[in-house]
C-alpha positions in Angstrom: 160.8 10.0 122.0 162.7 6.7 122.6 162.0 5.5 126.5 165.6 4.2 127.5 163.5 2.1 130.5 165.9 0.0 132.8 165.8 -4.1 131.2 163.0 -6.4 132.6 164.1 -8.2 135.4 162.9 -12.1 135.0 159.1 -12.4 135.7 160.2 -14.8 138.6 161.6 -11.5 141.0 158.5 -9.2 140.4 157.5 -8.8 143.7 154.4 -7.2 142.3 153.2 -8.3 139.0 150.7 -6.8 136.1 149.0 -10.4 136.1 148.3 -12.9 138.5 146.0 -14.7 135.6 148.1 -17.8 136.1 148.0 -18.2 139.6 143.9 -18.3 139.1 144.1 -20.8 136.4 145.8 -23.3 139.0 143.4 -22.3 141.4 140.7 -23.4 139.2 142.3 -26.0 137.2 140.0 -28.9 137.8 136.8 -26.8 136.5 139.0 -25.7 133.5 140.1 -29.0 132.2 136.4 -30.3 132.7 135.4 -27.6 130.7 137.9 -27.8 127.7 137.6 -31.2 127.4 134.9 -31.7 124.3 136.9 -29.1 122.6 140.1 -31.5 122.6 138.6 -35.0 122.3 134.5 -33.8 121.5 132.9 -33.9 117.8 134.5 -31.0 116.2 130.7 -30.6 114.4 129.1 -29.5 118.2 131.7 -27.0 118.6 129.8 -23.9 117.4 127.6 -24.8 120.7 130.9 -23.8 122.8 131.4 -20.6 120.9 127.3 -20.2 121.6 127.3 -20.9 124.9 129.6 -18.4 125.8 128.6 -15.5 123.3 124.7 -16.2 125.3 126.3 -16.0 129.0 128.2 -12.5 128.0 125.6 -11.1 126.4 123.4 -11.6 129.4 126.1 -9.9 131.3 127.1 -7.0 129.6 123.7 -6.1 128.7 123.8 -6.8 124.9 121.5 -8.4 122.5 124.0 -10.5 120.4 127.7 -11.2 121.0 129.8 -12.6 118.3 133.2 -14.4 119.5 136.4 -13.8 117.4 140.1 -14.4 117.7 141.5 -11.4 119.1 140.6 -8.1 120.3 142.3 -6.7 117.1 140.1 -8.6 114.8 137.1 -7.9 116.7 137.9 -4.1 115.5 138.1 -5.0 112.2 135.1 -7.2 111.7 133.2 -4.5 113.6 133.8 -1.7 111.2 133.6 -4.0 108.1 130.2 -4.7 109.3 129.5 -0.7 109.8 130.0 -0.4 106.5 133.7 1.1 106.2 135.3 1.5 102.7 138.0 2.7 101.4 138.6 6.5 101.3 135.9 7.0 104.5 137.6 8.7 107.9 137.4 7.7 111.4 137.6 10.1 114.0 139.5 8.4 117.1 141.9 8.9 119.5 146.2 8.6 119.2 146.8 7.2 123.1 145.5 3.9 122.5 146.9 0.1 121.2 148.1 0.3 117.8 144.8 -2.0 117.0 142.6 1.0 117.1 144.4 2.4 114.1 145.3 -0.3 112.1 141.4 -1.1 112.1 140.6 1.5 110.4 143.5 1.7 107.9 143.5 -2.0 107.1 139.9 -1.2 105.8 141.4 1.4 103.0 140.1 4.2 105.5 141.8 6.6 107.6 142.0 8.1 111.5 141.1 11.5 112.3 142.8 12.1 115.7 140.6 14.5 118.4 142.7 15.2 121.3 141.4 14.0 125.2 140.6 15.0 128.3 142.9 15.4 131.2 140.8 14.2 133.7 140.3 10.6 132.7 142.9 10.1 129.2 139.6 9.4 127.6 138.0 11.4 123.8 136.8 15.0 123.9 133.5 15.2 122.7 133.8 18.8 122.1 136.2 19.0 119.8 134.8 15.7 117.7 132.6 18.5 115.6 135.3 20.2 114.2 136.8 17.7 113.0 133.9 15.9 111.1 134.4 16.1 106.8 132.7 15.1 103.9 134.1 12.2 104.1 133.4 11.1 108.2 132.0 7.8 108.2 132.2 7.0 112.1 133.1 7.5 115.6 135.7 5.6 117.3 136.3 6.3 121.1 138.6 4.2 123.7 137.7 3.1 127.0 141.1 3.3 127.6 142.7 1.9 130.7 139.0 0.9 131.8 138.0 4.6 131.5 134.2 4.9 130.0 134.1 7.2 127.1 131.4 9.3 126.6 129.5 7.7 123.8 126.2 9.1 124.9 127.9 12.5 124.1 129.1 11.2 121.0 125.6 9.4 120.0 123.9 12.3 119.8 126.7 14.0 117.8 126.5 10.6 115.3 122.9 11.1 114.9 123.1 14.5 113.5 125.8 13.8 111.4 124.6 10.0 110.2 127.5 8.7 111.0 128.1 4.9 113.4 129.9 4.6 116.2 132.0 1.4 117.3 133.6 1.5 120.9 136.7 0.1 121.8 136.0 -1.3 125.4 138.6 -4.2 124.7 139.9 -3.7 128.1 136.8 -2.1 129.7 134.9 -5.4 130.0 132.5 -4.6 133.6 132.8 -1.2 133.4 129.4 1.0 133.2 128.5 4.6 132.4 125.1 6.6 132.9 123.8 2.6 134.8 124.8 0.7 131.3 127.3 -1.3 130.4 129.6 -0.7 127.9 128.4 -0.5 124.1 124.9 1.1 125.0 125.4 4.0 123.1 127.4 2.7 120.2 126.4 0.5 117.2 129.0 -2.2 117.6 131.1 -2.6 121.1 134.5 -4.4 121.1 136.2 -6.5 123.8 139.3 -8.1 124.3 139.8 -11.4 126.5 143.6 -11.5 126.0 145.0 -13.7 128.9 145.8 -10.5 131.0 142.6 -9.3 130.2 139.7 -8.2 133.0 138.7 -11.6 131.7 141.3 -14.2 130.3 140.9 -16.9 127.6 144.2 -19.3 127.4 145.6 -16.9 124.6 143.7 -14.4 122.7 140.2 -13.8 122.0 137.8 -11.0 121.4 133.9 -10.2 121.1 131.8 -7.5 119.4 128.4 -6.8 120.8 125.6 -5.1 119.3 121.2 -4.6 119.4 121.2 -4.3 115.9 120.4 -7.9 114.4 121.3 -6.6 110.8 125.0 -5.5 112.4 125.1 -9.2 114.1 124.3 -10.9 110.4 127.2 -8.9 108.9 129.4 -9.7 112.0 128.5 -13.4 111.1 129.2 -12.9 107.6 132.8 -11.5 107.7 133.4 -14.0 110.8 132.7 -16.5 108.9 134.5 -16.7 105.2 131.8 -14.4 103.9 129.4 -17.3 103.5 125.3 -16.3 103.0 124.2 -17.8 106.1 121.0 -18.5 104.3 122.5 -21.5 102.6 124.8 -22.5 105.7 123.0 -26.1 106.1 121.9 -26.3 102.1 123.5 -28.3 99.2 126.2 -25.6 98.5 127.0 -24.7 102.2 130.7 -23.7 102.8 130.6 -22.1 99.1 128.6 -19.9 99.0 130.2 -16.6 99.8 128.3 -13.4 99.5 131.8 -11.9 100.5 135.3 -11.5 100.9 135.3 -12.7 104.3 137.4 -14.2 107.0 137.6 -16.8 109.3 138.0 -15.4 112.5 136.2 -18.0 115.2 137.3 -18.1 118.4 138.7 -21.3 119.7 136.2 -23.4 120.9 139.3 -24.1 123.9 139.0 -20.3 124.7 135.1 -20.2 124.5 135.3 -23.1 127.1 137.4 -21.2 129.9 136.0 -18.5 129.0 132.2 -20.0 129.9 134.1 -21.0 133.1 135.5 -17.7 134.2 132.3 -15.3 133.7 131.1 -16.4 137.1 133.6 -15.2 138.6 133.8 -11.9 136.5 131.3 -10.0 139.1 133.9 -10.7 142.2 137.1 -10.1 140.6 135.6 -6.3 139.5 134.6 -5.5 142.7 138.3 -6.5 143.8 139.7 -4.9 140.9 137.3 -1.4 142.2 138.9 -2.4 146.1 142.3 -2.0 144.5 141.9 1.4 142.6 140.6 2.8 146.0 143.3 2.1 148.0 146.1 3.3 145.6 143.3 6.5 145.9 143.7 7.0 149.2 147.2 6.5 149.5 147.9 8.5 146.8 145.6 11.4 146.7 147.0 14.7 147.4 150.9 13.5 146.9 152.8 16.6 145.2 153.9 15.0 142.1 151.4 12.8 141.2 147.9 13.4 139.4 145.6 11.1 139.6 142.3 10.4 136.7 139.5 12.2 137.6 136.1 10.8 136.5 132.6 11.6 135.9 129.8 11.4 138.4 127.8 9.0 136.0 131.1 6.8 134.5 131.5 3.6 136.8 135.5 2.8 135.5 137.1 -0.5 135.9 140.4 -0.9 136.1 142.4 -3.4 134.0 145.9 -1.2 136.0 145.8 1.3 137.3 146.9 4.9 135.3 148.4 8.2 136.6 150.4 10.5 136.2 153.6 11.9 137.2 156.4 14.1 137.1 159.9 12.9 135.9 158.1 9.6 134.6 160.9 7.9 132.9 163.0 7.9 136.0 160.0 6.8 138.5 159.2 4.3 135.7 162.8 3.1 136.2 162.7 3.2 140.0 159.8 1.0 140.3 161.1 -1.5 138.2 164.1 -1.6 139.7 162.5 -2.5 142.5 160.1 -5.3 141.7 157.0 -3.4 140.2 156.2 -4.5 137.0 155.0 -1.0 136.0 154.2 -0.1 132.4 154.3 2.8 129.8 151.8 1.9 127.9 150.1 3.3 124.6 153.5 5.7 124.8 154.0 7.6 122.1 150.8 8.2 120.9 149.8 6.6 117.1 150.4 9.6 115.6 154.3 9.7 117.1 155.1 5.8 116.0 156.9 5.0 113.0 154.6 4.0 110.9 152.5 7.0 110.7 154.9 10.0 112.1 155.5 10.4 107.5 151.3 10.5 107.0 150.5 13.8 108.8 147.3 12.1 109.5 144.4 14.1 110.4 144.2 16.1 114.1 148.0 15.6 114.2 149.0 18.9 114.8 145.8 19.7 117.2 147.0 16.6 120.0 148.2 18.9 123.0 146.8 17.2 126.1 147.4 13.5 124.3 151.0 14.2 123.9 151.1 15.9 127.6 149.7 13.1 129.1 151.7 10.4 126.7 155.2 12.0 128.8 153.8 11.9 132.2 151.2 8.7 132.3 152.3 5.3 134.3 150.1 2.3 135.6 150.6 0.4 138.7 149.6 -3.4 138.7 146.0 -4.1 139.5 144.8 -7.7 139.5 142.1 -9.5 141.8 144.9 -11.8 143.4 147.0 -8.9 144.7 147.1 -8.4 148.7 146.8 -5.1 150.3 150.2 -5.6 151.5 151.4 -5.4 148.1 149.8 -2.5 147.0 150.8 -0.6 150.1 154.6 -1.5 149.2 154.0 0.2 145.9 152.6 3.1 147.0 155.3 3.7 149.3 158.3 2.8 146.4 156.0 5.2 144.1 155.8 8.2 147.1 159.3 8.0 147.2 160.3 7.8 143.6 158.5 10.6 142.8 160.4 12.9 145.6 163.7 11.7 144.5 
């Protein structure tokens, strides 16, 4: 369904925005160009100890064993299942509400997604329907912590183990969150994140990691990261030639690596900020005829990169808020399985997506960033309360 939404009004007269990112950077400018400087005017041969430094400090965070730095969110995907072992003709079972880079993965490796319809309560895989839809020819798992939402992989591990199949989570904009007292990618064999400027955590432009505890999966990461090269022979007479294969190269910027080093200090206060925020549209919200709000489970710790809802008459409150100042968003609407390029595949799990394309005509999110005031959020939960009794 095409969303006739009202035109964006110049990102000068939001009066609340998706992103204050910006405003952050300035607050911590000084640290930033400190930081970036030996990646403009350093030896570009002691750049890998940028990438290094950082891939160290968010492993320590999140948990993880090794942390491998890419370009994008996207490619972090990609590298991830290449390194699982995904070939051509294998199936993925995943979800349709989710960026079009959870797909294209998986198809740009010759393979193809099995949709599973979600849960109502927090937009997020159904583990009990994943069995069913497991073939001859099911490779992996591939659940979304969508909107900051934990997934629940330790469901799905056990369902992986019995079927010998991997699992590679999509957490890129789940970075902080925690289920069962982990962090994300516990229960997985490769974890993906995104630190996309808008991001819980924001390079300059794009950037990605994957995380994993298996040092095998980390060589192979390394491998297609890095042109396919045999990193046996990385420092010997035929380094740079020796590919073992077809790789890519797929480094993060050193430039982004250096903010990025900069900004996990502060990555523990801005997701308590972020948790702050969610509450407060929670309690202002809660209970308001028209509205439904995620629900979660006792052991999921979500964090929220905006906040997501649901509501009736969306398109119109969509409208509203925008009209008046709230850089709302629609986002992940339609579902893969309605877009363009696959509504002529009749993928897999198509037919059986009842609660995704429910939720796809009634979901919203409301700006959450660490800079917003309480003020702010109060004004959009009273233009929200009001759109949705128009």
């Amino acid at each position: 369904m095409e969303n006739k939404s009202a035109p964006l009004p110049p990102s000068t007269v939001w009066k609340v925005p998706r992103s204050k990112a910006h405003l952050f950077n300035q607050q911590i400018k000084e640290e930033i160009l400190q930081a970036i400087e030996p990646a403009l005017f350093g030896d570009y041969w002691d750049f890998p100890n940028l990438l290094i430094a950082f891939e160290k400090s968010f492993a320590q965070f999140i948990g993880m064993a090794h942390v491998t730095a890419v370009q994008s969110g996207s490619t972090a995907l990609l590298l991830a299942l290449k390194a699982a072992g995904l070939q051509y003709g294998d199936e993925v079972i995943t979800v349709a509400n989710s960026d079009m880079s959870t797909t294209s993965a998986i198809m740009n490796c010759g393979a193809r997604p099995v949709f599973c319809d979600i849960l109502e309560s927090d937009y997020t895989i159904n583990p009990d329907l994943v069995e069913a839809l497991i073939t001859d020819r099911t490779r992996g798992l591939l659940p979304v912590d969508l909107y900051g939402h934990p997934a629940n992989s330790k469901a799905l591990q056990k369902i992986a183990k019995q079927h010998g199949l991997f699992i590679v989570e999509d957490a890129a904009i789940a970075t902080a969150a925690r289920d069962f007292g982990h962090g994300m990618g516990a229960f997985a064999d490769l974890v993906c994140f995104s630190t996309c400027s808008t991001k819980q955590i924001g390079a300059i432009g794009n950037g990605g990691m994957v995380a994993t505890n298996d040092a095998n999966l980390r060589e192979q990461l390394e491998i297609y990261r890095g042109y396919g090269l045999n990193p046996a022979t990385a420092k010997g007479q035929h380094a740079g030639n020796d590919q073992i294969a077809d790789g890519y190269n797929l480094k993060m910027s050193p430039v982004d690596a250096a903010v990025l080093s900069v900004k996990m200090k502060f990555l523990p206060e801005w997701t308590e900020k972020r948790k702050q925020i969610a509450h407060q549209y929670e309690t202002r919200l809660q209970g308001v005829a028209g509205i439904s709000l995620p629900t979660f489970r006792p052991e999921s710790e979500p964090v929220r990169r905006e906040f997501a809802l649901c509501v009736q008459h969306r398109d119109r409150v969509f409208d509203t808020l925008r009209e008046n100042g709230i850089q709302t968003a629609l986002n992940y609407c339609p579902p893969a399985h309605q877009r363009k390029v696959y509504q002529e595949l009749n993928l897999p799990g198509s037919r059986q997506l009842q609660k995704t394309e429910q939720i796809s005509r009634e979901i919203i999110t409301l700006p959450i960033d660490p800079l917003l005031t309480s003020e702010e959020i109060d004004y959009v939960c009273d233009q929200l309360i009001l759109a949705v009794k128009i």
